[in-house]
C-alpha positions as CSV (number, residue, x, y, z in Angstrom):
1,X,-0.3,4.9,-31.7
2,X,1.3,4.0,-28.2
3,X,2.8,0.5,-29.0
4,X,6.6,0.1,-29.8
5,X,8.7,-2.7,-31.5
6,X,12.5,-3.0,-29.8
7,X,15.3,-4.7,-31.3
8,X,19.6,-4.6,-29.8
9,X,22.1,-5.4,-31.8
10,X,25.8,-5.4,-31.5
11,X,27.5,-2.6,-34.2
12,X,30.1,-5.2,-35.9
13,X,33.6,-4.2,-37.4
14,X,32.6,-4.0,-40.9
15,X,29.9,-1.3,-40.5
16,X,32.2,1.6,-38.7
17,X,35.3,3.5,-40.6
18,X,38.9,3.5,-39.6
19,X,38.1,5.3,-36.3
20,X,35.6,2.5,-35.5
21,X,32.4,4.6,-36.0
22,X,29.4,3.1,-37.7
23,X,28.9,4.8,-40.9
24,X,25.8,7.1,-41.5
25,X,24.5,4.6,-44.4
26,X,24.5,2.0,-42.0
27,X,21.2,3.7,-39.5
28,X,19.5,2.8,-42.8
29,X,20.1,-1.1,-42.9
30,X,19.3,-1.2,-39.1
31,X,16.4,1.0,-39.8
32,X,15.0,-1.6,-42.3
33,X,16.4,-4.5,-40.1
34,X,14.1,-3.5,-37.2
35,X,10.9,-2.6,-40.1
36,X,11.2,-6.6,-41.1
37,X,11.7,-7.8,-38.0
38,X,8.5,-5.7,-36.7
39,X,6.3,-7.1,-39.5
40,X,7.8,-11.2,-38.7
41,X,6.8,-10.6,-35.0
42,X,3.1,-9.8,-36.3
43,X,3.4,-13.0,-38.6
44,X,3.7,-11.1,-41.6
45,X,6.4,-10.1,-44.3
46,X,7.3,-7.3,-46.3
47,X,7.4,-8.9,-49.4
48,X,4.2,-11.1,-49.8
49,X,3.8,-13.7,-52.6
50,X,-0.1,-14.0,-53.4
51,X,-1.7,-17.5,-54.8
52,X,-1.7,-15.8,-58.4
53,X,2.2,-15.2,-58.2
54,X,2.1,-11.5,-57.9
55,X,3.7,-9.7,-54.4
56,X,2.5,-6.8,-52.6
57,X,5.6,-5.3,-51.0
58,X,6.2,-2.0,-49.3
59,X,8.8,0.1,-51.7
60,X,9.6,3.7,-49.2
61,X,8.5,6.7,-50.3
62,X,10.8,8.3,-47.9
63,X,13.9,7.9,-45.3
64,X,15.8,10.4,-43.0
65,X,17.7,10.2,-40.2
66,X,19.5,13.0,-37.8
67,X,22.5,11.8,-35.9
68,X,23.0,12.8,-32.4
69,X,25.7,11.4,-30.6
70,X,28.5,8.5,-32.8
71,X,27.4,4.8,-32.5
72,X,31.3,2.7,-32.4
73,X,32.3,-0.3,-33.0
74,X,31.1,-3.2,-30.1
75,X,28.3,-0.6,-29.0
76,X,25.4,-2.4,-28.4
77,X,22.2,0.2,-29.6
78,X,18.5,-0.6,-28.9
79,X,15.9,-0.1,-32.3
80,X,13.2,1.1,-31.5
81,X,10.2,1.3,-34.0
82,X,6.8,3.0,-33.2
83,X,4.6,3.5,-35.9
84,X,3.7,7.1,-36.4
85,X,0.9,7.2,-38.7
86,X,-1.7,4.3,-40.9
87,X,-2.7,6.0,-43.8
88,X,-4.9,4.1,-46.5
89,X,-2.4,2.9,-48.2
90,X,0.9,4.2,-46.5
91,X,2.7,3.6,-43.0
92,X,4.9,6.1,-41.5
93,X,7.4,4.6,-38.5
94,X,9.7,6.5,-36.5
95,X,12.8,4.9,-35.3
96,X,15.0,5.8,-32.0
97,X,18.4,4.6,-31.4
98,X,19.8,4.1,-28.2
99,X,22.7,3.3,-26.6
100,X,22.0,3.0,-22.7
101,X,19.9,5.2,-22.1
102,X,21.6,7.7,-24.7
103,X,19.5,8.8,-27.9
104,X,22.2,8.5,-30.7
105,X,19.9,8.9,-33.5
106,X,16.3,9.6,-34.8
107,X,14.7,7.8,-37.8
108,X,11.7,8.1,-40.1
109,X,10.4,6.2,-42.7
110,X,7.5,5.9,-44.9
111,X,6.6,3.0,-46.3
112,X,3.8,2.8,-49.1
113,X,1.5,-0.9,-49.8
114,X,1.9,-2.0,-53.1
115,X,0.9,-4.3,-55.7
116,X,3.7,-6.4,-57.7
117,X,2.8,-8.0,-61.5
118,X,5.6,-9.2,-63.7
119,X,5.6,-7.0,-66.4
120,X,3.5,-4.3,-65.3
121,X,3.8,-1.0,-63.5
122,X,3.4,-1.5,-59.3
123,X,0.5,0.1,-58.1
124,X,-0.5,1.1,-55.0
125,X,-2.9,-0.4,-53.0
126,X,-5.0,-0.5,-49.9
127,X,-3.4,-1.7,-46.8
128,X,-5.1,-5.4,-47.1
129,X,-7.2,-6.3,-44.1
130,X,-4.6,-8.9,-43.3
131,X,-1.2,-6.4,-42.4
132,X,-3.9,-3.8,-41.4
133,X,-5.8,-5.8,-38.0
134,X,-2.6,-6.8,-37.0
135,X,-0.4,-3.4,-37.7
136,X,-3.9,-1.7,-35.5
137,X,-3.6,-3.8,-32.8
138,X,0.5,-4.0,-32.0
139,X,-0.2,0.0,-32.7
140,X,-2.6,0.2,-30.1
141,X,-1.3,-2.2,-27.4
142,X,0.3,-0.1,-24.6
């Protein structure tokens, strides 16, 4: 998996502390920010509605992140997302964050495909051909 997905963004006021650093919880949102925007540049969505009004989302299995240097308040920080791994039914994306050419932090996340029915249990499914061709290829692109 060579390809990778960059995003900037500008930290705003409300997501640092009284010192003007971004909170921890916040890597999360931007690691989810830069996931959805991944999948919209690839014409897809995270949370599909299907003809028979069910939804297959991706729910995460897991999430970390280590910290390296402090992101502040005004910084601008780069998102980069690279997808790690394509398992059958599971994605695994690592996430740098960079300000300049400073690594601040180092994401992971994995994502699982899954099948939404009112009123039953989700289930997990097979990546669907559709996310899966177009996941390969931006994976593969270098």
């Amino acid at each position: 998996m060579a390809s990778t997905f960059t995003t900037t963004r500008r930290v705003a006021f409300c997501e640092t502390d009284m010192a003007g650093i971004v909170h921890f919880s916040y890597f999360y949102r931007y690691m989810e920010d830069v996931e959805h925007a991944f999948f919209r540049s690839l014409g897809l969505s995270i949370m599909e509605k299907q003809p028979d009004g069910s939804i297959v989302g991706w729910p995460r299995v897991s999430a970390k992140c280590n910290f390296k240097a402090p992101l502040y308040f005004e910084d601008e920080v780069a998102i980069t997302l690279s997808v790690q791994r394509i398992g059958v039914k599971s994605l695994t994306l690592d996430i740098h964050f960079n300000r300049g050419d400073e690594l601040v932090a180092l994401g992971t996340m994995k994502t699982v495909c899954c099948h939404f029915t009112r009123g039953k249990p989700m289930e997990s499914i097979a990546i669907p051909d559709s996310y899966l061709s177009k996941i390969e290829e931006a994976s593969t692109d270098a």
